[in-house]
N, C-alpha and C positions, 0 to 999 in steps of 0.2 A: 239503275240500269238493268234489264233484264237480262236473265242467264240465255248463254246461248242453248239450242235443244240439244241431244243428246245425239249425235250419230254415230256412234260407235259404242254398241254395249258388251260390255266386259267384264260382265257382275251377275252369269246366271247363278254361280253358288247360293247371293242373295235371294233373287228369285225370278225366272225364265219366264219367257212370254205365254199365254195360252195356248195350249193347241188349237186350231179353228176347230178340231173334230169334239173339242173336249167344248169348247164357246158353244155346238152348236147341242149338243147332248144336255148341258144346260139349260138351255135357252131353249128346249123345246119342254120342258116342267117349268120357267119360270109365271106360267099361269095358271098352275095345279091349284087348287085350293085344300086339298086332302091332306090331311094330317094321320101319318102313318101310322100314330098308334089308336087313330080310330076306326071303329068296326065296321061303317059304313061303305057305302059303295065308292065314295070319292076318299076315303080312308084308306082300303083295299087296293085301290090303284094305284095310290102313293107307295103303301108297303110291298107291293110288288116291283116298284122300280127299286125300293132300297134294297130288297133280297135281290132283285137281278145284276145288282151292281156289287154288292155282299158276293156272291157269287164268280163274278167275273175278276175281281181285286183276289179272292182267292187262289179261283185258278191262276192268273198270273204271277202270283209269289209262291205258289207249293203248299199251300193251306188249306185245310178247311172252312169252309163258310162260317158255320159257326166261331170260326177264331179269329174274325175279323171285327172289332171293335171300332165304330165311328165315333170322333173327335174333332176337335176344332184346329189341331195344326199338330206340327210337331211338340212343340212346349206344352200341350197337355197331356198327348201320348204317353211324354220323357215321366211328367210331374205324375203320370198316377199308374207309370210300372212303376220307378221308384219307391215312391211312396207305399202305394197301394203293396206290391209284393214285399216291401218291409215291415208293412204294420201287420199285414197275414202273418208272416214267417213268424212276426214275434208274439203273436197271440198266441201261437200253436208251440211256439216254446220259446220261455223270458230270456234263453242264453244265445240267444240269436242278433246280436246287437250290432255284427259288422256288419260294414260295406265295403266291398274291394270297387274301385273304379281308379280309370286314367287321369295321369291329371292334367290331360289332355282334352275331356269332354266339353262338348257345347257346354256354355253357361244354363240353358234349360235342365241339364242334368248336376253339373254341378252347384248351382244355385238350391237345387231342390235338396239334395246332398246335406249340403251348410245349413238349411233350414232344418232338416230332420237330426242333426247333429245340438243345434239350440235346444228344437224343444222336443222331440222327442227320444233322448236319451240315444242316438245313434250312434256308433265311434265309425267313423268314416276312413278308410286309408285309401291316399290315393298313389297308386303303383307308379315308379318312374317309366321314363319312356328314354330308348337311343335315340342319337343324335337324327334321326330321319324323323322321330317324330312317334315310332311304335314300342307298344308299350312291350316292356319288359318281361317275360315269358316265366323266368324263373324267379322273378319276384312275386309274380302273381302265383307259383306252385309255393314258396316257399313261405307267403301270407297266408294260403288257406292249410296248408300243413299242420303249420304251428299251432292251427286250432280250430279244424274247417266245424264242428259243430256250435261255431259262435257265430260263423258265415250264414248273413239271413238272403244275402243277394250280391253277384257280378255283374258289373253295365261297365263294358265298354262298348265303343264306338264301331262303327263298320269302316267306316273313311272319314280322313278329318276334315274341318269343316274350313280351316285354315290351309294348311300347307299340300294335304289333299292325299296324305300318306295313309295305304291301308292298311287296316287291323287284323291280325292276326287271330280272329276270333276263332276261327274251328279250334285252333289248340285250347283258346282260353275257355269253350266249352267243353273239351274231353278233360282237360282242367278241374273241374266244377263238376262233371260228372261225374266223377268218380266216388264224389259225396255229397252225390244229391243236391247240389245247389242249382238253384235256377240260374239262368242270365240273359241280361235287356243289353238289347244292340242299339243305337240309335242309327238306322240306318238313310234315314232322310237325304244326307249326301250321294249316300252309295245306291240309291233304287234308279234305274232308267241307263246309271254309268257304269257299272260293274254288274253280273251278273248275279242277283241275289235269289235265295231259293227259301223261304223258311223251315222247309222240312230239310234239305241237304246241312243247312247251315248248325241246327238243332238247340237253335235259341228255343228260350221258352217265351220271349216278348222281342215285339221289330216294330220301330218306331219311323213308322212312314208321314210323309204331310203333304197335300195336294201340289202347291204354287212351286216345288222344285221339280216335278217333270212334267210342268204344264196343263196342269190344274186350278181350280181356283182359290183364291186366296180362304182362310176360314174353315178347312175343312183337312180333316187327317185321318189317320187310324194307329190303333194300336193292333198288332195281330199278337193275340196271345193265347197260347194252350190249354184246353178246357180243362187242364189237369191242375195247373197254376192257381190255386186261392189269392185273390185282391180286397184288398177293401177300397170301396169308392172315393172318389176327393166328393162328387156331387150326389145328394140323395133328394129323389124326385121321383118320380113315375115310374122309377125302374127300370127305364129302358137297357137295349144293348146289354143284356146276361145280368141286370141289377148292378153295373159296374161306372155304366154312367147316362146318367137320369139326362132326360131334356129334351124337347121336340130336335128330329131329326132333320136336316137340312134337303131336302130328297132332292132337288136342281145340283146345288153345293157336291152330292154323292154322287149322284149318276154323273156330272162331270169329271170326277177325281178316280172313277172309273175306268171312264176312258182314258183320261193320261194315264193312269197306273198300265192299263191292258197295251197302250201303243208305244209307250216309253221302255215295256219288256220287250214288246215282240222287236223294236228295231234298237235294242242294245247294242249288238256289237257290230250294226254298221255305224250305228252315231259315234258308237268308242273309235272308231278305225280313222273317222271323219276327222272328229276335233281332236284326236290325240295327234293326228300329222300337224292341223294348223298350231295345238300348243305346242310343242318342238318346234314348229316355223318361227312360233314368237318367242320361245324362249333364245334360240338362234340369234333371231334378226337383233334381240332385244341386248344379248350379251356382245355384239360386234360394235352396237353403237356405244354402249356403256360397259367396258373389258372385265369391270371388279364387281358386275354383279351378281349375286350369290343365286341360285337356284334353293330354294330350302323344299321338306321333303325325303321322301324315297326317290329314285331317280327313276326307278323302275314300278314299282310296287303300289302307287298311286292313281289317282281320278285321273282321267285322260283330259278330262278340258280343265287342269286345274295347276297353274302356272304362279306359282308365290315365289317372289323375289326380295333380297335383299338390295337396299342401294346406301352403301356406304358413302359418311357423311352430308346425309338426307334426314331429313321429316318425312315420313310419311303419308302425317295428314295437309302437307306442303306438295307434294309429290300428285297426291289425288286433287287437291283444285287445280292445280297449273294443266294438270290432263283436262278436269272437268271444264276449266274454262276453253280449252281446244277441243269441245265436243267429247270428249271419252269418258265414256264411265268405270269405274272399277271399284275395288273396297280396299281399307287396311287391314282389316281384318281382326283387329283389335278392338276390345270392349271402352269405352266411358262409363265412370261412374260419377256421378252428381256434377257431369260437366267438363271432368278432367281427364283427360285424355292419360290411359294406362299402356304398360308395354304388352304386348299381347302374351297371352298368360302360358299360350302354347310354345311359341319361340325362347321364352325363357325355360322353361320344362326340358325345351332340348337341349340346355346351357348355353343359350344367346346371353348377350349380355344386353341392359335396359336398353341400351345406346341402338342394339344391333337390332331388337325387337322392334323399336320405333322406327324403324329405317325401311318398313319394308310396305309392300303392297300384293294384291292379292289378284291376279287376274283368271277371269275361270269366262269359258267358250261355253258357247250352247248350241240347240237345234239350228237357230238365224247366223248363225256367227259364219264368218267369208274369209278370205282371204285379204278382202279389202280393208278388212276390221283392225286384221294383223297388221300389212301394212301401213294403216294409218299410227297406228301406235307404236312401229319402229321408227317411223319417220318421226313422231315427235318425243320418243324416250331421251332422246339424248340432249337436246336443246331444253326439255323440261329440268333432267338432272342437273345439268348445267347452271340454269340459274338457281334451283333449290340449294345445290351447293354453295353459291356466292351467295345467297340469302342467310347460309346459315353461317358462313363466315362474319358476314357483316355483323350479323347480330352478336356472336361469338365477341369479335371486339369490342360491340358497344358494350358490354357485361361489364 
């Protein structure tokens, strides 16, 4: 039987619809034939839309042109400041072995993390976080204290990508400044929803990715300070500062342009927008269902970014019985080889497995209505309802 379509989407953290201005900046190179790093005249033209877009991604975040590094999405951005500013730091001295990070970060950076801990001799710690979900202030002064000249790199987050609570980063870089440590933000959630600035902010790496402010899929950046030594994950042609080789997408950039450049300039009406309708759904959501949990800062967080607890629920129970009433949304929680995990965040903040499987993830976008919201108070409650008698049943049969 075929799935009903989708009318009601409630899943931009996954990833938001294009802009048309950003489809049509696109679409007007998808019949360049010029490859930007050749010298020719149809070359030339190419490399002029990726400097004009180099340029405009700049301005709009507080950077430099030059510290604008083109990639294929967030997860390579995350995997080669990571990497890459670790295996620098530790060439330029062997006692440079830590990592302080949340242990709250997207799995792009934690993944990458756990890998350079395997094999390239990393000792990883990852910082606890409060109950809202941000990380711990003086765990993080009192890990680099004890021995900040072993500190090769600090990456945390900007906003989480789960419960949607902000990070506390300006501390955790005057932190880190103090002795010279660099720090990667992944800020992918937080560009277009929170004001972000990279020179105010005074990371030394900002990990942006097209498809979250209406960009296109396949295309990201890393902004990173000409002062910062990397070493590459890819070697090729050199491209992009010798940091990452490989023809350059020039439709893919000058799209990812324009959303970066219209997703800043209308930040804090979009924030003022979907921050009423999420408080309208967290509302309507907790009148129909009395015990459900907000998780989170209540204040301090993405404005369209509404995660919930629903005691004595499934989860991934909770997202099909919506999915089959047309709604979309996420759990917000990883699988690994098919098994369904409690989300790695919600326990960090001392959820328990039970409580972390219980929840869902709803995040508002540019398209998102009123009508959206009300569609999904009207069926929060008739949905939990049976997921609870689903889980009862089962409970018995055990």
């Amino acid at each position: 039987m075929d799935q009903p379509a989708t009318t009601v989407y409630l899943d931009h953290a996954a990833t938001t619809p294009m802009l048309p201005e950003a489809i049509q900046a696109m679409a007007e190179h998808l019949g360049d034939v010029g490859n930007p790093s050749s010298l020719h005249a149809a070359g030339r033209s190419a490399r002029r839309v990726v400097e004009e877009s180099r340029e405009r991604i700049a301005q709009a975040l507080g950077s430099r042109p030059g510290e604008v590094v083109f990639t294929s999405g967030g997860t390579e951005s995350d995997n080669l400041a990571v990497k890459g500013i670790f295996w620098a730091r530790r060439t330029e001295d062997p006692r440079r072995v830590r990592i302080l990070s949340s242990s709250v970060e997207h799995h792009a950076v934690l993944d990458a993390l756990a890998w350079l801990e395997t094999f390239a001799q990393a000792r990883v710690e990852l910082l606890p976080v409060d109950a809202s979900g941000a990380v711990e202030v003086a765990a993080l002064r009192a890990a680099v204290e004890r021995d900040p000249a072993s500190v090769a790199l600090v990456s945390v987050m900007s906003a989480n990508n789960e419960v949607g609570t902000l990070q506390p980063v300006a501390e955790v870089v005057a932190i880190a400044a103090d002795h010279g440590i660099p720090v990667h933000t992944d800020a992918v959630q937080a560009l277009g929803q929170v004001p972000v600035d990279f020179g105010t902010l005074g990371v030394d790496a900002l990990t942006l990715t097209g498809h979250k402010v209406g960009g296109p899929f396949g295309v990201g950046a890393l902004v990173l300070r000409r002062e910062v030594a990397v070493t590459p994950l890819l070697h090729g042609g050199g491209q992009e500062r010798d940091i990452r080789s490989g023809t350059l997408d020039t439709p893919a950039i000058a799209g990812l342009a324009r959303a970066v450049e219209l997703s800043v300039r209308h930040q804090a009406e979009h924030a003022l927008r979907v921050g009423r309708l999420r408080d309208d759904l967290v509302r309507g959501v907790q009148e129909q269902v009395p015990d459900a949990l907000l998780n989170g800062d209540p204040v301090r967080r993405l404005p369209g970014n509404a995660h919930l607890t629903f005691p004595g629920c499934q989860g991934d129970s909770l997202l099909m019985l919506l999915d089959a009433r047309g709604i979309a949304c996420s759990t917000g929680s990883a699988c690994s080889a098919g098994v369904p995990q409690p989300s790695h965040v919600l326990v960090a903040m001392g959820r328990s497995d039970d409580s972390a499987r219980s929840s869902l993830r709803f995040s508002l976008g540019r398209t998102s209505t009123a009508q959206d919201v009300a569609a999904l108070v009207a069926a929060i409650g008739p949905v939990v309802e049976r997921a609870r008698l689903s889980g009862s049943r089962a409970a018995v049969g055990r």
